[in-house]
mmJSON file of the N, C-alpha and C atoms, coordinates in Angstrom:
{"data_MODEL":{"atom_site":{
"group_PDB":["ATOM","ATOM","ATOM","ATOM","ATOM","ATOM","ATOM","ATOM","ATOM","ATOM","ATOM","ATOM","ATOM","ATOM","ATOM","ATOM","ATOM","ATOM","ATOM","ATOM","ATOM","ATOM","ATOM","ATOM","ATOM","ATOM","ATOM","ATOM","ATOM","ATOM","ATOM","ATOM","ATOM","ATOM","ATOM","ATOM","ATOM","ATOM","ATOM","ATOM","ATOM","ATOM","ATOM","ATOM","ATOM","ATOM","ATOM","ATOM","ATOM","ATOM","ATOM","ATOM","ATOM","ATOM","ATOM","ATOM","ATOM","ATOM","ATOM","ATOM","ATOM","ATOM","ATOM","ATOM","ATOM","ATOM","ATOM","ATOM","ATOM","ATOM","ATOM","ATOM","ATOM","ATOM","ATOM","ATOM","ATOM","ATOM","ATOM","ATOM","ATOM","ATOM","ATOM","ATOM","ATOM","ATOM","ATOM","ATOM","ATOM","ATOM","ATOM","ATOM","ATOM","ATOM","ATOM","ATOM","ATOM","ATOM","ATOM","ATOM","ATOM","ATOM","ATOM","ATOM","ATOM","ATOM","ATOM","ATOM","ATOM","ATOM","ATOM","ATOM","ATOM","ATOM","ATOM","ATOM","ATOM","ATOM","ATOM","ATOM","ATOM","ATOM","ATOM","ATOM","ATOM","ATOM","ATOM","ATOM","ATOM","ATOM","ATOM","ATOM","ATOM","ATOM","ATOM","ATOM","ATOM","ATOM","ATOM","ATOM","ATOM","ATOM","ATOM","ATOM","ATOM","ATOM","ATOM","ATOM","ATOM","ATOM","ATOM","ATOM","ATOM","ATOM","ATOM","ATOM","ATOM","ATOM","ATOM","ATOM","ATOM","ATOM","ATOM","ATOM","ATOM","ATOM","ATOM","ATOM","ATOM","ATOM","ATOM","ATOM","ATOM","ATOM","ATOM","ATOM","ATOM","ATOM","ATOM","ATOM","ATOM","ATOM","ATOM","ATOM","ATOM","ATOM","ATOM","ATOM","ATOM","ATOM","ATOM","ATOM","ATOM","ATOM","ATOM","ATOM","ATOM","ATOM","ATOM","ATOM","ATOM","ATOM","ATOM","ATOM","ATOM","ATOM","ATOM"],
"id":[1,2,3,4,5,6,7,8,9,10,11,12,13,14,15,16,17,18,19,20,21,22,23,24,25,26,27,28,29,30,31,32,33,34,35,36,37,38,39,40,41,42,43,44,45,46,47,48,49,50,51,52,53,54,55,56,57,58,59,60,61,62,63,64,65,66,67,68,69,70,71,72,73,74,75,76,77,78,79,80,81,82,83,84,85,86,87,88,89,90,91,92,93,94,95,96,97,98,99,100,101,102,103,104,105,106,107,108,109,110,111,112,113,114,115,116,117,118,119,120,121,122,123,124,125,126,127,128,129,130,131,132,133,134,135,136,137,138,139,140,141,142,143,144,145,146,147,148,149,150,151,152,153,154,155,156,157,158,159,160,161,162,163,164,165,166,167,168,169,170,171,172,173,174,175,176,177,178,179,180,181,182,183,184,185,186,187,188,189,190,191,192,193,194,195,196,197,198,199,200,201,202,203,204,205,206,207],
"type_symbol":["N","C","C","N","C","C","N","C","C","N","C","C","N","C","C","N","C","C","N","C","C","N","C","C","N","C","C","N","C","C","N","C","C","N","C","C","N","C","C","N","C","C","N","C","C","N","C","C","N","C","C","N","C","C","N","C","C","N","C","C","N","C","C","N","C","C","N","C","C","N","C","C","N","C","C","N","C","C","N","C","C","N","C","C","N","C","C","N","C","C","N","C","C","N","C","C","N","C","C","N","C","C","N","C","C","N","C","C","N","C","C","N","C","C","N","C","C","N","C","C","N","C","C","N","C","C","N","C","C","N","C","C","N","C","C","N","C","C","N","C","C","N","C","C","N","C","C","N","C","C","N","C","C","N","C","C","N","C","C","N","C","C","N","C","C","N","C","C","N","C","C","N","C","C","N","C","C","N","C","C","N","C","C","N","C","C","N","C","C","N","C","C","N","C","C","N","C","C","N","C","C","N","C","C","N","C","C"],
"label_atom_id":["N","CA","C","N","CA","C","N","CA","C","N","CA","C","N","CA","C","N","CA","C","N","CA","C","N","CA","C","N","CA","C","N","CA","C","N","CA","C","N","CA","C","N","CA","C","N","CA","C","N","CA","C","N","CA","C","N","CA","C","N","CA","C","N","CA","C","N","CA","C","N","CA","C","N","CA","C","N","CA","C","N","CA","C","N","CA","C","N","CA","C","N","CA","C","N","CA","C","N","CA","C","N","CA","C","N","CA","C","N","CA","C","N","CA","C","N","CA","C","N","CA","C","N","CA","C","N","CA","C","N","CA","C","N","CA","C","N","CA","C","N","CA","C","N","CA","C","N","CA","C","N","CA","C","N","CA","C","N","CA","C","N","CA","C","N","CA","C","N","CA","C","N","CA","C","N","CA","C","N","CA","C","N","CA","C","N","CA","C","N","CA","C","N","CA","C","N","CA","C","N","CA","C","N","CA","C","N","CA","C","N","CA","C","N","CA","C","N","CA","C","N","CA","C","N","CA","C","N","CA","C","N","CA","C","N","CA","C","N","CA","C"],
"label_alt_id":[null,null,null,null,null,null,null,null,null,null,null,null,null,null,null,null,null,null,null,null,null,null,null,null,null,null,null,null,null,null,null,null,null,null,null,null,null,null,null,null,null,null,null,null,null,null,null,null,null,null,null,null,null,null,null,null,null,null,null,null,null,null,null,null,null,null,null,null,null,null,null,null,null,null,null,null,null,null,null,null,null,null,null,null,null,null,null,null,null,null,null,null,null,null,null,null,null,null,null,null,null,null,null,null,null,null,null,null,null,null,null,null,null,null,null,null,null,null,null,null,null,null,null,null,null,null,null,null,null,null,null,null,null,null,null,null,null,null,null,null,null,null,null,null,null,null,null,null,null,null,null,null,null,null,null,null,null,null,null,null,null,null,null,null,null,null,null,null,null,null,null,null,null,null,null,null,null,null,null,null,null,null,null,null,null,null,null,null,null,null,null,null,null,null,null,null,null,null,null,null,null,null,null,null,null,null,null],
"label_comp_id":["UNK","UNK","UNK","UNK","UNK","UNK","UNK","UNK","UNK","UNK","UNK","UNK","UNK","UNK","UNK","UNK","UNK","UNK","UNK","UNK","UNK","UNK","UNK","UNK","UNK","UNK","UNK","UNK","UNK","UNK","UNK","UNK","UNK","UNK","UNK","UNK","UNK","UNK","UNK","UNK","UNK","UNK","UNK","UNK","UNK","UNK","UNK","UNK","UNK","UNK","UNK","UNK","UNK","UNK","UNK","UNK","UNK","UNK","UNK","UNK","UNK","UNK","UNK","UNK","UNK","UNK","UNK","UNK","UNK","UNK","UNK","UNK","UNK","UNK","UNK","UNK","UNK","UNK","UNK","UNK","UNK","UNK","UNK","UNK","UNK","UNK","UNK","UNK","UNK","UNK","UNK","UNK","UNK","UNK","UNK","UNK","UNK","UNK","UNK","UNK","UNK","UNK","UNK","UNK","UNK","UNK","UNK","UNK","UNK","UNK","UNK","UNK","UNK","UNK","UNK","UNK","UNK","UNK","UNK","UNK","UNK","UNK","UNK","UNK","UNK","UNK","UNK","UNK","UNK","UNK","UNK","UNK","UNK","UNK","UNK","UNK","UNK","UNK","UNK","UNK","UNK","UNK","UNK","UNK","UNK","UNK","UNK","UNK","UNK","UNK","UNK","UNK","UNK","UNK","UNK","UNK","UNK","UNK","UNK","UNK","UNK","UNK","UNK","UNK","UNK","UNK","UNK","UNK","UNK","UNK","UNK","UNK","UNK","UNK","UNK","UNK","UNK","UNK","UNK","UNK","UNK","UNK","UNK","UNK","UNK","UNK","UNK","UNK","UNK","UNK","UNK","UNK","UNK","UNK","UNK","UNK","UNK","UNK","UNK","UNK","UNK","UNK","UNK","UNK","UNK","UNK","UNK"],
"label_asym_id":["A","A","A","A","A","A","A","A","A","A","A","A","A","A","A","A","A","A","A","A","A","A","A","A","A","A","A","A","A","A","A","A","A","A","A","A","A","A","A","A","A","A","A","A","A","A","A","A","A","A","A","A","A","A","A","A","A","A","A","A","A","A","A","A","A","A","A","A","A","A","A","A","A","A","A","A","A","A","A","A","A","A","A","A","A","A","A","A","A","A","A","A","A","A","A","A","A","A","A","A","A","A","A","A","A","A","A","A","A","A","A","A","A","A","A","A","A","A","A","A","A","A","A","A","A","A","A","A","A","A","A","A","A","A","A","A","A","A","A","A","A","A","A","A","A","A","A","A","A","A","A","A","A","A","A","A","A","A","A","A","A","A","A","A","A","A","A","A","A","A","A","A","A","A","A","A","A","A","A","A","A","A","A","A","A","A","A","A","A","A","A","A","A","A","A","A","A","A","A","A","A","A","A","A","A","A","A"],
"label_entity_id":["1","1","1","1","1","1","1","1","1","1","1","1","1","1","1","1","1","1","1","1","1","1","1","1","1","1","1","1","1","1","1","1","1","1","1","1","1","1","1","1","1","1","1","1","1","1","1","1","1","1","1","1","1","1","1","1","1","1","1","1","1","1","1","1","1","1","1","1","1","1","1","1","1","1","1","1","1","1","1","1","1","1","1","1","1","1","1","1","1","1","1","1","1","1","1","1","1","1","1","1","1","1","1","1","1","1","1","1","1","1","1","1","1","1","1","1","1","1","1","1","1","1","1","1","1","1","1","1","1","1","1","1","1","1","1","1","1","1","1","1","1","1","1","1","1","1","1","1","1","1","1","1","1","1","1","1","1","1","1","1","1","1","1","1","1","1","1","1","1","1","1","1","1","1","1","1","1","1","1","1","1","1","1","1","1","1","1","1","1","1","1","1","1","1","1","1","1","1","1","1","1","1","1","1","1","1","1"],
"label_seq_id":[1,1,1,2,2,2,3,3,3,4,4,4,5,5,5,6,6,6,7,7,7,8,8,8,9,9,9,10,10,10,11,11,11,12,12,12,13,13,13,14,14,14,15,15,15,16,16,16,17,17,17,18,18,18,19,19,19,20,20,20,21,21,21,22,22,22,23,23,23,24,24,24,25,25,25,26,26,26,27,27,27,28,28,28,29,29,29,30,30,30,31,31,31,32,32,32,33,33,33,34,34,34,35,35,35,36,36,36,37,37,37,38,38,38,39,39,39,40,40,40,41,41,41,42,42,42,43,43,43,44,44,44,45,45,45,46,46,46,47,47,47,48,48,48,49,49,49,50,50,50,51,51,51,52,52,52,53,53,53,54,54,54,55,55,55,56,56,56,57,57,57,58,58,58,59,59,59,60,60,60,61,61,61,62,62,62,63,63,63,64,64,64,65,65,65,66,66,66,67,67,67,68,68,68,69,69,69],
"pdbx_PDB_ins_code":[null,null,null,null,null,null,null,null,null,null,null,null,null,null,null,null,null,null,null,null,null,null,null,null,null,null,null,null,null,null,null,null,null,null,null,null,null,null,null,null,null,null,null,null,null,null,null,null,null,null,null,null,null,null,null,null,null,null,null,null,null,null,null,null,null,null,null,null,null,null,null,null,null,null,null,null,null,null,null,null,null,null,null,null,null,null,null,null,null,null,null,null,null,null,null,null,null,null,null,null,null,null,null,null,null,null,null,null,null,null,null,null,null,null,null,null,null,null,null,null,null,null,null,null,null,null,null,null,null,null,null,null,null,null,null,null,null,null,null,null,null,null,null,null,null,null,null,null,null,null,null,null,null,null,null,null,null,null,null,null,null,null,null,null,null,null,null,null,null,null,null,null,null,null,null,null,null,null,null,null,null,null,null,null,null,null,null,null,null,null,null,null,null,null,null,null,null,null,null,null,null,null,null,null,null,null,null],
"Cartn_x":[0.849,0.0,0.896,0.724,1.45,1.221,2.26,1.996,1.153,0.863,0.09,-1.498,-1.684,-2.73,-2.91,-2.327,-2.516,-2.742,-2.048,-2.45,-4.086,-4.06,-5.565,-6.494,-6.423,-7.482,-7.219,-6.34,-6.554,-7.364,-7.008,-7.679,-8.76,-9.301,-10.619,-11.086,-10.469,-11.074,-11.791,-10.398,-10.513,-12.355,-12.15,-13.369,-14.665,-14.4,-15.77,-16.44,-14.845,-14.889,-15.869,-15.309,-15.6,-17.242,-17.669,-18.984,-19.847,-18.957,-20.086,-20.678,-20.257,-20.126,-19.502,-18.714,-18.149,-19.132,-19.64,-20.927,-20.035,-20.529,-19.812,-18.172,-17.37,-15.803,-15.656,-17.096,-17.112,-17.031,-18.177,-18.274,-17.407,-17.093,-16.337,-14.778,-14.743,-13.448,-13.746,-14.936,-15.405,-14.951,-15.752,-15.411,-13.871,-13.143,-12.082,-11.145,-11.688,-11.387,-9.833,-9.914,-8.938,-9.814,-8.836,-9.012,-9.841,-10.662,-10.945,-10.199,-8.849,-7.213,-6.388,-6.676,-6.012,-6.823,-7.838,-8.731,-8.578,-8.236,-8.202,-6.851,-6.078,-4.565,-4.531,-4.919,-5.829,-5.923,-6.797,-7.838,-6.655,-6.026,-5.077,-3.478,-3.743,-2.355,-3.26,-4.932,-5.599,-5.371,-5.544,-5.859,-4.27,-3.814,-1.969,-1.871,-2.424,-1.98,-3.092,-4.601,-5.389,-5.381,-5.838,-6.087,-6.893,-8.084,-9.096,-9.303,-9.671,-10.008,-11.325,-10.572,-11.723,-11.676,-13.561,-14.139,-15.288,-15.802,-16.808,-18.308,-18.839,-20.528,-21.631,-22.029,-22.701,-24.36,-24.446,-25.659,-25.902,-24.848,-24.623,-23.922,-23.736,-23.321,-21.65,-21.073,-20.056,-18.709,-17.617,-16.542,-17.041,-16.306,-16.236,-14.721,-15.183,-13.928,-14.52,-14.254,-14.725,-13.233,-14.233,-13.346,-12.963,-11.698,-11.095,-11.36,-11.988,-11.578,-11.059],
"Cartn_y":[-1.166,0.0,1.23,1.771,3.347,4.186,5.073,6.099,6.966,7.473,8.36,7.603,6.768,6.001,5.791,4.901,4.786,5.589,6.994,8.071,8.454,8.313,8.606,8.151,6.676,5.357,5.779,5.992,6.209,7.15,8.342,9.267,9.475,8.958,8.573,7.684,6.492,5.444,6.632,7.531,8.021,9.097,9.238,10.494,9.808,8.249,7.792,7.279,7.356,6.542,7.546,9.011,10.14,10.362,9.659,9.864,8.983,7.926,6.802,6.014,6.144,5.746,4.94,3.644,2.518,1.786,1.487,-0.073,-0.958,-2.38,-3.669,-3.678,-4.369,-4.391,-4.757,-5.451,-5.982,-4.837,-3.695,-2.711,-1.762,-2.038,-0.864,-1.044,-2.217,-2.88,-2.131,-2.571,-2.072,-0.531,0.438,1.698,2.432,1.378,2.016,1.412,0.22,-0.746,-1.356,-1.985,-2.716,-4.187,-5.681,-6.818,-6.52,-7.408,-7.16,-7.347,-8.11,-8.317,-6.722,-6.362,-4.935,-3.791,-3.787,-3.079,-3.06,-4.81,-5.116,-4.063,-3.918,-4.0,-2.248,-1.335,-0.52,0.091,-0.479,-0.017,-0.393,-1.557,-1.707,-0.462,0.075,1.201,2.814,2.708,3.715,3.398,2.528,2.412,2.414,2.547,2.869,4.315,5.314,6.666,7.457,7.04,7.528,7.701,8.749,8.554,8.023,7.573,6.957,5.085,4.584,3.176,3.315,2.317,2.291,0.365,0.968,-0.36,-0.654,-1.59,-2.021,-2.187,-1.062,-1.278,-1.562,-2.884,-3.666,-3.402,-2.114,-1.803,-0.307,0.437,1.4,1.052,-0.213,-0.647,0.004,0.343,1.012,1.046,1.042,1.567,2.671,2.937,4.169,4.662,5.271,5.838,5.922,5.308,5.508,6.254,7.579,8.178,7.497,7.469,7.145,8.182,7.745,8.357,8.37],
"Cartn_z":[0.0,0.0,0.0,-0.876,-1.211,-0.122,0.385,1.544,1.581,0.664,0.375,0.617,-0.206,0.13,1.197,1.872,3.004,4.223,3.599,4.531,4.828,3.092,2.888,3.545,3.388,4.361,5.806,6.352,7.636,8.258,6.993,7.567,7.116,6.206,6.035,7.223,7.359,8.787,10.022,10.37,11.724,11.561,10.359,10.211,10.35,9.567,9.585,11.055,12.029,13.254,14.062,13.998,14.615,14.195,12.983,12.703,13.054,13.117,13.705,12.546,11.016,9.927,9.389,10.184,9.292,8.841,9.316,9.3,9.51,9.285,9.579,9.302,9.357,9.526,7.809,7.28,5.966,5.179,5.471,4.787,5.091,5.948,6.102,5.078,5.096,3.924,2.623,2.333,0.925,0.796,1.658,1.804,1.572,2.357,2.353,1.006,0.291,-0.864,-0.356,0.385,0.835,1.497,1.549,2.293,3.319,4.083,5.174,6.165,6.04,6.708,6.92,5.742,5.821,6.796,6.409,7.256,8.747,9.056,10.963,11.153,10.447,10.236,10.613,9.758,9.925,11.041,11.657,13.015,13.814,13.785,15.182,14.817,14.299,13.991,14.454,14.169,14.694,16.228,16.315,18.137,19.119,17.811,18.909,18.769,17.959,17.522,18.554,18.806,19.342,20.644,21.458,22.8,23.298,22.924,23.466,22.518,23.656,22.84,21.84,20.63,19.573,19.431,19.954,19.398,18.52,18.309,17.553,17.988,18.033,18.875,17.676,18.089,17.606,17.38,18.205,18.802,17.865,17.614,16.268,15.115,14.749,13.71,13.117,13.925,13.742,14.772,14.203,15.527,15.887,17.158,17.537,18.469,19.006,20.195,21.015,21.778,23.797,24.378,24.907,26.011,26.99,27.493,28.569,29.36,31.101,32.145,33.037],
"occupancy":[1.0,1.0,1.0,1.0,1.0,1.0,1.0,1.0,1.0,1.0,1.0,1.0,1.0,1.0,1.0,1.0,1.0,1.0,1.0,1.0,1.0,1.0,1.0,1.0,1.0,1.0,1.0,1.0,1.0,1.0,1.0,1.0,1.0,1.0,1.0,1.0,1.0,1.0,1.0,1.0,1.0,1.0,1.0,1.0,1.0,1.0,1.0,1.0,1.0,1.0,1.0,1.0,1.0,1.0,1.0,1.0,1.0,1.0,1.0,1.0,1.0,1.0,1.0,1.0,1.0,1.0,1.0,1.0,1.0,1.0,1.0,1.0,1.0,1.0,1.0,1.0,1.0,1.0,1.0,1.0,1.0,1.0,1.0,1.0,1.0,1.0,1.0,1.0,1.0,1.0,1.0,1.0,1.0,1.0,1.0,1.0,1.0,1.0,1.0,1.0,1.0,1.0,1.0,1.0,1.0,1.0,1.0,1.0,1.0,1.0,1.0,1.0,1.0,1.0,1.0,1.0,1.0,1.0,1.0,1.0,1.0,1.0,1.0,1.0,1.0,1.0,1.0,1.0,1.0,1.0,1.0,1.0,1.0,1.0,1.0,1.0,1.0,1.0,1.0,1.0,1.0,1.0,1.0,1.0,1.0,1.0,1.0,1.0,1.0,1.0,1.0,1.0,1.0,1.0,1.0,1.0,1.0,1.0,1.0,1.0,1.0,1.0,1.0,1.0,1.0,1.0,1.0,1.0,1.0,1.0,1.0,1.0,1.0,1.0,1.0,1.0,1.0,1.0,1.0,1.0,1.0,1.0,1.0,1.0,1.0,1.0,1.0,1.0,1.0,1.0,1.0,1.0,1.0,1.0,1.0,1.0,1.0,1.0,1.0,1.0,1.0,1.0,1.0,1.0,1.0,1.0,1.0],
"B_iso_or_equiv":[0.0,0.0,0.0,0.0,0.0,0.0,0.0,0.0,0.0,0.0,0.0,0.0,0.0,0.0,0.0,0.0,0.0,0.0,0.0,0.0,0.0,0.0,0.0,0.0,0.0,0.0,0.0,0.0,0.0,0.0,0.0,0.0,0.0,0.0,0.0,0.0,0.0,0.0,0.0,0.0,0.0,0.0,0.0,0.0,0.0,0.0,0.0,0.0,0.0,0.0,0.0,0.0,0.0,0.0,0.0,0.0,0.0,0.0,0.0,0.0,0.0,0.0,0.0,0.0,0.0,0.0,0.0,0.0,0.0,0.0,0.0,0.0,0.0,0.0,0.0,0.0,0.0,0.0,0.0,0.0,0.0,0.0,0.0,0.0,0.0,0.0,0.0,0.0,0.0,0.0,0.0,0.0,0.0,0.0,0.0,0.0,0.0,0.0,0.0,0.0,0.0,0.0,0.0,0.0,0.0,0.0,0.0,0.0,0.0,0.0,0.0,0.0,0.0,0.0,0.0,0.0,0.0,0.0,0.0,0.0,0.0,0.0,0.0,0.0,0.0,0.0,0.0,0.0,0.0,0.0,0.0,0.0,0.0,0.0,0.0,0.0,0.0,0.0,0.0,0.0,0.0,0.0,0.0,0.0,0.0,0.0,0.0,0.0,0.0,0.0,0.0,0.0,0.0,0.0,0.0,0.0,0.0,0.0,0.0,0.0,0.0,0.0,0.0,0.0,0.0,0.0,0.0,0.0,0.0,0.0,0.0,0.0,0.0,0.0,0.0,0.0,0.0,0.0,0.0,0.0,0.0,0.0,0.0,0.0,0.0,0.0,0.0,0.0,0.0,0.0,0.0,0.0,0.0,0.0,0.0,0.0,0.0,0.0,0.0,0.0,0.0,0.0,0.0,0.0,0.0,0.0,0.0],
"pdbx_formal_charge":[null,null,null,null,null,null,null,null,null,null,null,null,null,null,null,null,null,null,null,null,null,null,null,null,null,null,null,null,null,null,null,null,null,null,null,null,null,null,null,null,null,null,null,null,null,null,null,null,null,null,null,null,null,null,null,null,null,null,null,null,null,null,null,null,null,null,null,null,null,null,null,null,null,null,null,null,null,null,null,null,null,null,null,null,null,null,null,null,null,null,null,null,null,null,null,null,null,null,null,null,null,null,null,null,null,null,null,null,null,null,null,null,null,null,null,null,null,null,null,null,null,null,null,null,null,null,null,null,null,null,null,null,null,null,null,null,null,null,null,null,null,null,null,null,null,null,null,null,null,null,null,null,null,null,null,null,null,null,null,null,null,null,null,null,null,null,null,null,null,null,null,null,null,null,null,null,null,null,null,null,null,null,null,null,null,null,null,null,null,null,null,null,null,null,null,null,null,null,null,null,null,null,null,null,null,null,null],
"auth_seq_id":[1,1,1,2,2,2,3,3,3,4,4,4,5,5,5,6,6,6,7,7,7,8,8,8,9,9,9,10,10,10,11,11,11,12,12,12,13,13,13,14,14,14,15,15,15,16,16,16,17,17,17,18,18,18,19,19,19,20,20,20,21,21,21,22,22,22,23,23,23,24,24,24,25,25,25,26,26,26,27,27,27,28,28,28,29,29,29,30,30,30,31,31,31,32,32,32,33,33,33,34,34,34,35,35,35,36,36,36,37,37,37,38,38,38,39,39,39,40,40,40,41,41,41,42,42,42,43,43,43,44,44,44,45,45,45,46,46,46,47,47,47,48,48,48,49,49,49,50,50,50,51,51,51,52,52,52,53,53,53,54,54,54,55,55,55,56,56,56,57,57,57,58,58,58,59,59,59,60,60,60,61,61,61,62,62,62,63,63,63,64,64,64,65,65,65,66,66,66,67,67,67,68,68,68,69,69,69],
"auth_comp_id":["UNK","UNK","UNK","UNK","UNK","UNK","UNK","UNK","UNK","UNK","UNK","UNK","UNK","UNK","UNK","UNK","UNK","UNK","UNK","UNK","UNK","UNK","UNK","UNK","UNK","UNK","UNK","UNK","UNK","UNK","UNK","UNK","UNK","UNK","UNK","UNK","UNK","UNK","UNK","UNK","UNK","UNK","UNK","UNK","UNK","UNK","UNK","UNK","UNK","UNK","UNK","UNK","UNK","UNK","UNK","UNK","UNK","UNK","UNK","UNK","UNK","UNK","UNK","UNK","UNK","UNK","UNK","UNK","UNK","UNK","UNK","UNK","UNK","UNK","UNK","UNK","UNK","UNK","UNK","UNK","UNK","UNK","UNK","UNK","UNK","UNK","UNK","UNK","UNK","UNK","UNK","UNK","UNK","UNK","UNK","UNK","UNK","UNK","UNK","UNK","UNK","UNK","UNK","UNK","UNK","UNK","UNK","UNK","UNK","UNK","UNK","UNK","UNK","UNK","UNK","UNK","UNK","UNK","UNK","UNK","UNK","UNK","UNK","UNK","UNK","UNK","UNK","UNK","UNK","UNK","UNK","UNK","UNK","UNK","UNK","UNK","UNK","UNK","UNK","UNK","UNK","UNK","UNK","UNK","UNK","UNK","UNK","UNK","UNK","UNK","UNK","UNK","UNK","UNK","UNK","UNK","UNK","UNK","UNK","UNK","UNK","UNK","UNK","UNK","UNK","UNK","UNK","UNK","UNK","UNK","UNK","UNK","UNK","UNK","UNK","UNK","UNK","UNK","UNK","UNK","UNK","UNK","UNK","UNK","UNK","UNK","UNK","UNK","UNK","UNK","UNK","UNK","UNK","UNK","UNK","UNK","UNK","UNK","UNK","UNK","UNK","UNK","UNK","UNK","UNK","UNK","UNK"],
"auth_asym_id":["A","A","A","A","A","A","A","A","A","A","A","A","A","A","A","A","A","A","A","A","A","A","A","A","A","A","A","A","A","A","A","A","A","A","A","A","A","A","A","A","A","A","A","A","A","A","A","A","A","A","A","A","A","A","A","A","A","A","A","A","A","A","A","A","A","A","A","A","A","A","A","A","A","A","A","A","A","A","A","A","A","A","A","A","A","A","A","A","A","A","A","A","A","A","A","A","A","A","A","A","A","A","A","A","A","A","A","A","A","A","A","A","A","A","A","A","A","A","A","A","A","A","A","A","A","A","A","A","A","A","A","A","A","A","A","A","A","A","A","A","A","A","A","A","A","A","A","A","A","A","A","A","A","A","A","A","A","A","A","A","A","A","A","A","A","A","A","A","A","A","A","A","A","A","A","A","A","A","A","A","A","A","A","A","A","A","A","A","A","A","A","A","A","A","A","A","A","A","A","A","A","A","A","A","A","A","A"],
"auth_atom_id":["N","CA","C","N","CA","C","N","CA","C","N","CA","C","N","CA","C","N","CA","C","N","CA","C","N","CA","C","N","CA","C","N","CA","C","N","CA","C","N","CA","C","N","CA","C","N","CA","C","N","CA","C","N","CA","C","N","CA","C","N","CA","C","N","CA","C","N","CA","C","N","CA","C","N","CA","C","N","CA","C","N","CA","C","N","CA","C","N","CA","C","N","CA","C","N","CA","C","N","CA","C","N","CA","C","N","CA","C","N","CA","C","N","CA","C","N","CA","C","N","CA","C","N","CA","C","N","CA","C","N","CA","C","N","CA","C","N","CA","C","N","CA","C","N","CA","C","N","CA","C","N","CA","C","N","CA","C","N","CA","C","N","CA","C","N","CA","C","N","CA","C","N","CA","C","N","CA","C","N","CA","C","N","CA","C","N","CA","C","N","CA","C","N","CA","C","N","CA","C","N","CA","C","N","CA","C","N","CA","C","N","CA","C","N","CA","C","N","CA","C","N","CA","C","N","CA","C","N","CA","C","N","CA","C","N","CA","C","N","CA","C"],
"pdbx_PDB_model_num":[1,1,1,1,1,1,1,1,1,1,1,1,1,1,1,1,1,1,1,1,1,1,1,1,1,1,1,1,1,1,1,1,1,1,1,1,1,1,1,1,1,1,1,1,1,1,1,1,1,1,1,1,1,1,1,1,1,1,1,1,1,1,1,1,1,1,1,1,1,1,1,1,1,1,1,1,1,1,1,1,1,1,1,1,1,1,1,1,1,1,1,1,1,1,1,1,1,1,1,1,1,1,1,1,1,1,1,1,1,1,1,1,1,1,1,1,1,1,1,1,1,1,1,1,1,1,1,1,1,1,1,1,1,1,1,1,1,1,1,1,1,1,1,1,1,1,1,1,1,1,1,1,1,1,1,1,1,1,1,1,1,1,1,1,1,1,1,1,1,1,1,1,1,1,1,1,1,1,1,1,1,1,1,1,1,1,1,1,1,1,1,1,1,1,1,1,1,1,1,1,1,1,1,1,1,1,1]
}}}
């Protein structure tokens, strides 16, 4: 994956995270047009750069970021 690209997807990921807009880990692959391997790959390089934990709520169909307190 090209740097640039990859810059891109991330920062696309983090925006859709902040919106509450991935949908499933499936779609959310699609979205970003990468594996759904790449995608996990992804989220675990978001969740080392971020301050708050990001997970997967099942209940809004989307990651998100949970504040730490």
């Amino acid at each position: 994956m090209g740097g640039l690209k990859y810059y891109e997807r991330t920062k696309l990921l983090i925006e859709l995270i902040e919106k509450e807009r991935t949908g499933s880990p499936r779609d959310l692959a699609r979205k970003l047009q990468v594996h759904e391997r790449t995608m996990y790959r992804i989220i675990e390089e978001v969740r080392l750069i971020q301050p708050c934990e990001t997970i997967y709520c099942k209940e809004r169909k989307s990651y998100i970021f949970m504040k730490n307190k």
